[in-house]
N, C-alpha and C positions, 0 to 999 in steps of 0.2 A: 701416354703423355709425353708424345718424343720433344715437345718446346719445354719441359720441366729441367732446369738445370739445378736448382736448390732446393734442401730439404734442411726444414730445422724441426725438431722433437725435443718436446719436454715430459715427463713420463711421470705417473704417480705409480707406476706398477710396472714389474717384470716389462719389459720388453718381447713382444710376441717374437719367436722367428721365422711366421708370416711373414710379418711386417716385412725383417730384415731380406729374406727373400723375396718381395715383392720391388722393395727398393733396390735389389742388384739389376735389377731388369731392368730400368728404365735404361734409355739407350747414351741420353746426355745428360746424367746428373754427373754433374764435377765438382757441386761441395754439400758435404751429411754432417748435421752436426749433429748430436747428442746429447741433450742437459739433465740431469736430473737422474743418473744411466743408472741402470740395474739388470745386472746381468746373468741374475744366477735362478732363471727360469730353464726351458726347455733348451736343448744344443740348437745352434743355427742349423742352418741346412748346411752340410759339407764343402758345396759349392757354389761361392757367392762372386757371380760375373763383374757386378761394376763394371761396366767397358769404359765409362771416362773419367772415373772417379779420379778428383786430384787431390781434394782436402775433405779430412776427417778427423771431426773435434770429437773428442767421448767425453763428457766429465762429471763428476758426482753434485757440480755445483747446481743451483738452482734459484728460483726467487729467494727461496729461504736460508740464501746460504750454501754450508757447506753440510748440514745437516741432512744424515742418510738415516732411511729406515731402520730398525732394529731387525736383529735374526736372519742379516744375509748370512748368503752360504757361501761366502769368500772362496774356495776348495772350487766349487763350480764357477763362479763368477769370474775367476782367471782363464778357468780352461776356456769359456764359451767367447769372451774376450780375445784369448790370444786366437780362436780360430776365426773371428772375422778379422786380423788384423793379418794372418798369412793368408788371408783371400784378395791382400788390399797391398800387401808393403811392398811389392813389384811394381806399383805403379803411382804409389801418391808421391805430392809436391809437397804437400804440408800436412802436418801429425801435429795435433794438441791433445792430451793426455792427459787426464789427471794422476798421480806417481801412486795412489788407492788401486789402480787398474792396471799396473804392470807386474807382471810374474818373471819370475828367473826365465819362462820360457822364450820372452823378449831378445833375451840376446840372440837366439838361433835365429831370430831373421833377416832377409838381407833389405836394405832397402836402398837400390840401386837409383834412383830417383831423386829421393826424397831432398829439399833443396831445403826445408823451414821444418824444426824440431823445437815443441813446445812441452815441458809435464811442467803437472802445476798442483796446487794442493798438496799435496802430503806425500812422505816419503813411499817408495816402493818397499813392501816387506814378506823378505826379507833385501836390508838395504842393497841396491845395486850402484857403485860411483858412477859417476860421471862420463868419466872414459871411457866404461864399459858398457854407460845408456849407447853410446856411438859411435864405437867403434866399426859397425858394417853398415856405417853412413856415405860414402863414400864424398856423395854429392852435396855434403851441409853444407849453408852458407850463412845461418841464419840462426842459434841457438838460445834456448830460452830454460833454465831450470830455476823455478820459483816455487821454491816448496815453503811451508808455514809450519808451524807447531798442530798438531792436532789435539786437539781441545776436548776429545770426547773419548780419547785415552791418556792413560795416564803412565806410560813405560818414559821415563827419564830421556832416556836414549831419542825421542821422538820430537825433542825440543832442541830449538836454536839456542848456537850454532850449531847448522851441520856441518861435516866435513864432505865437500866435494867431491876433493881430488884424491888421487892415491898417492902415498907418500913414496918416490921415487920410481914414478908411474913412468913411461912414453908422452912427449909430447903431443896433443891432440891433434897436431898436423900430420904424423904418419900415416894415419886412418881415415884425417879428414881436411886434406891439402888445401881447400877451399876456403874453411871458413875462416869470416870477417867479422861476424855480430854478436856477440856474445852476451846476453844480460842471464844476471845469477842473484840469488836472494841470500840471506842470510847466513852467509858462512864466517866464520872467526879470520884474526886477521892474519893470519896466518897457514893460511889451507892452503896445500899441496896443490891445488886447482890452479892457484897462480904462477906456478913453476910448469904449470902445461898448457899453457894459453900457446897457439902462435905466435908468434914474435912477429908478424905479418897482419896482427889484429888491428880493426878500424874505428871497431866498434866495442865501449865494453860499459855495461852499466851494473852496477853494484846497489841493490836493491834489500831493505827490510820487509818484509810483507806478511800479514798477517789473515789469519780465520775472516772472511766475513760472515756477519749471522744479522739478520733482521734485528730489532729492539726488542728483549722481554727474550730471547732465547739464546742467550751467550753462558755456556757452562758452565763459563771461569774468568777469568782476564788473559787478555791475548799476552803473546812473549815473541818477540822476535829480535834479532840482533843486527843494531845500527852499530855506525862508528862512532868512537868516543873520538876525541881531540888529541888522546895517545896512539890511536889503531891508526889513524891516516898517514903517520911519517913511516911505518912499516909497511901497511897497504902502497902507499906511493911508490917504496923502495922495491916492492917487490913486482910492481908492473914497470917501473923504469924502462926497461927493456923493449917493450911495449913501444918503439921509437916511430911507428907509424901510425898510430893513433889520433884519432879525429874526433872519435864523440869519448864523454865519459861522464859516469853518474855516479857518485859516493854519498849514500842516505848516514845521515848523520844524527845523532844522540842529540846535539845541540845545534844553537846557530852557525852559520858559517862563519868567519873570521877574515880579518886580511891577512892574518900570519898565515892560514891555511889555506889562501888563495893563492899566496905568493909558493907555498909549498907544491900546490900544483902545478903552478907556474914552471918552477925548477926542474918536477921530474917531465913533466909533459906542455915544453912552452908551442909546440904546434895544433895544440888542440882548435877547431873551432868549434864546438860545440862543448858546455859545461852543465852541467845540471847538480846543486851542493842543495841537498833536500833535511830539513828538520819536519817532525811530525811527532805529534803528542797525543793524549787522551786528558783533558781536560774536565774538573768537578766544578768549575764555575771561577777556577784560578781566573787570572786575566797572564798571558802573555806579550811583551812587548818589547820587536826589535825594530831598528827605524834602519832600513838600508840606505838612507843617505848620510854615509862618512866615506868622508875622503881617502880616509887609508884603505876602503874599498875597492875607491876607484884607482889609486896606483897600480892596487896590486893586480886589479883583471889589466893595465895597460902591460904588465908582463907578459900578458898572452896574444903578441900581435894579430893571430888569426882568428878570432874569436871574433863570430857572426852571431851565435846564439845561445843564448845563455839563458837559465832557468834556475830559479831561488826558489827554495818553500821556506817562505816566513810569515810572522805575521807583521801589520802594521799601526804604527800610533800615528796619526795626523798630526803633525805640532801647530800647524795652523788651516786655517777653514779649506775645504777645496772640493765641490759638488761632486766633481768626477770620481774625489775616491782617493785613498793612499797609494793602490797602484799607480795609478795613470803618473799620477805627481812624479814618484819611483821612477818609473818609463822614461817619461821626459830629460830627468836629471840623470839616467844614464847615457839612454841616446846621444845628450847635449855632451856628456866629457867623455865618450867612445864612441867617433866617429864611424871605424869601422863595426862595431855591434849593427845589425839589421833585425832581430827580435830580440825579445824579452819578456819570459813567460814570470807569472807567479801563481805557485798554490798559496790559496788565500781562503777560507772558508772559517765562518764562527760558531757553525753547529757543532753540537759537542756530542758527536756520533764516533765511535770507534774507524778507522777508515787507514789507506796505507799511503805512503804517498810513490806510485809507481810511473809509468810512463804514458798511462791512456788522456788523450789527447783533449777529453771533458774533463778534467780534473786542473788543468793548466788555463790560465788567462792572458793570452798572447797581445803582446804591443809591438809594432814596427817603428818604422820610422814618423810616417805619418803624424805620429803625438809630438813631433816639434813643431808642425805648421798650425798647433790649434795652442792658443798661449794660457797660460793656468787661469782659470775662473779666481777674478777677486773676490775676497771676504765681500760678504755685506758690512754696508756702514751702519755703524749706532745709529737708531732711529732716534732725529731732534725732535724737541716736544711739538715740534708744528707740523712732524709727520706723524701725530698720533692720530689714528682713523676714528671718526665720530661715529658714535652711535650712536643711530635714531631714538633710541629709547630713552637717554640719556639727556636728550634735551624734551623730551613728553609731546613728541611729534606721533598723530598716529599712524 
């Protein structure tokens, strides 16, 4: 099948390593992904070619979540793991992981290459930080660690926040000169991780995330750790440094604020790119913030560079308008921030468990465009001489 360049598997059983041996053969497969991964069947074959493999996703996730089988043999499921991963880490561009499928043997490999590093799910055990997932990365450009609580154990230690970073660790630019993107989930506001950023960072989004699981199969209630309105003026202070920065993402306990825009403002006024995320689980409460106040809009005109920006809230209508409270929202930023060019919002009423992250379905993007279409007027009270007749009513048949 030499025109076969991609392979996706979702698995209800062991993984053959047939299979896996059949798929190192093809000659131009350059991305495998993995869902639903189970690894603790028979060893792969010893030598597994890939000749163009560049991206390989493993992860235990699946339709149903992140819910796995009972009675893996974890002990084998690492080893068999980490040998298709020294079959592979000379050559790939991008590794997404879930942190369930990494073992201490992880570190021993090199990955000369690798340009986009992703775990995700739950931590690796036993824990490995941060700096040590990448240290013989050399070529990172692109960093992703989003780990959740796991919900179907119960060790303390397994719940947010994590700690990241190590406490008077190496800077992550010694090992990894490169990199510029940085998104990390649920760490406390104080984690050693911030003291090892590059100072040369572009990109940096600071994420809550949690378990998903289908309806009718959540263990427990999720737990993951947003900012409160006291962690941002110490989170800020500790990226300050941070003086080349462009994008930045702070998932937040509550609404955003203009005191806490302005605060951003202060440590990081060259940002163009904002993302200030609230996200809740809701029993039929009603939530209500109306993003048009004006001490808003001073406080984002602090951030002269600022092209895009993105809010999770929700919205009240104060008065009629077809299109929606977004659009309205849109409009009335567009109009008092000239330079803005989007303007996303997570907006959603179903009352499903969910995280608010960075994937591009979850956001409802406005440009400029929503100034040249002007707000839909209320309808007018209807007078009594537009009340519609019915036929029946006058005994027509």
């Amino acid at each position: 099948m030499i025109a076969l360049d991609r392979v996706t598997l979702r698995l209800v059983s062991r993984i053959p390593p047939d299979l896996l041996g059949g798929l190192s053969l093809i000659p131009n497969l350059t991305i495998l992904e993995i869902h639903q991964a189970r690894f603790d069947g028979a060893a792969p074959p010893r030598i597994l070619a890939f000749p163009s493999l560049e991206t390989l996703l493993i992860s235990i996730c699946g339709f149903r979540g992140v819910v796995r089988a009972s009675g893996i043999d974890r002990a084998k499921e690492n080893k068999n793991v980490l040998a298709l991963l020294q079959n592979t880490s000379d050559r790939l561009d991008t590794l997404q992981i879930s942190g369930d499928l990494i073992s201490v043997g992880f570190l021993a490999l090199e990955w000369p290459l690798l340009r986009r590093f992703s775990v995700k799910e739950h931590t690796p055990t036993p824990y490995i930080s941060v700096p040590d997932l990448v240290a013989r990365m050399p070529a990172i450009r692109e960093l992703s660690v989003l780990y959740s609580a796991d919900l179907t154990r119960i060790d303390g230690e397994l719940y947010p926040p994590s700690t990241l970073g190590i406490s008077g660790g190496e800077n992550l630019a010694r090992h990894c000169p490169l990199l510029n993107r940085v998104t990390l989930s649920n760490m406390g506001r104080v984690d050693p991780i911030f003291q090892q950023l590059p100072a040369s960072l572009e990109s940096l989004h600071l994420l809550a995330v949690r378990d998903h699981y289908i309806l009718g199969e959540r263990p427990r209630p999720p737990r993951e750790a947003a900012f409160t309105a006291i962690d941002v003026p110490i989170v800020l202070t500790s990226i300050s440094r941070l003086d080349t920065l462009a994008e930045l993402t702070l998932t937040l306990e509550d609404f955003p604020t203009a005191d806490m825009i302005r605060a951003v403002a202060s440590a990081q006024p060259q940002l163009r790119f904002l993302q200030l995320g609230r996200y809740y689980y809701s029993h039929g409460n009603v939530y209500v913030e109306d993003v048009r106040d004006d001490a808003i809009i001073e406080a984002l005109r602090e951030l002269p560079n600022l092209t895009h920006l993105r809010l999770a809230l929700d919205f009240l209508e104060r008065q009629y308008n077809q299109e929606g409270p977004q659009e309205s929202a849109a409009r009335w930023l567009m109009a008092a921030l000239p330079g803005l060019r989007v303007v996303e919002f997570f907006w959603e009423q179903e009352l499903y468990w969910r995280w608010v992250g960075l994937e591009p379905s979850r956001w409802q993007p406005w440009d400029r465009s929503v100034l040249l279409r002007g707000p839909t007027p209320p309808p007018r009270t209807p007078s009594p001489e537009d009340t519609p007749i019915i036929l029946e009513d006058i005994g027509w048949d």
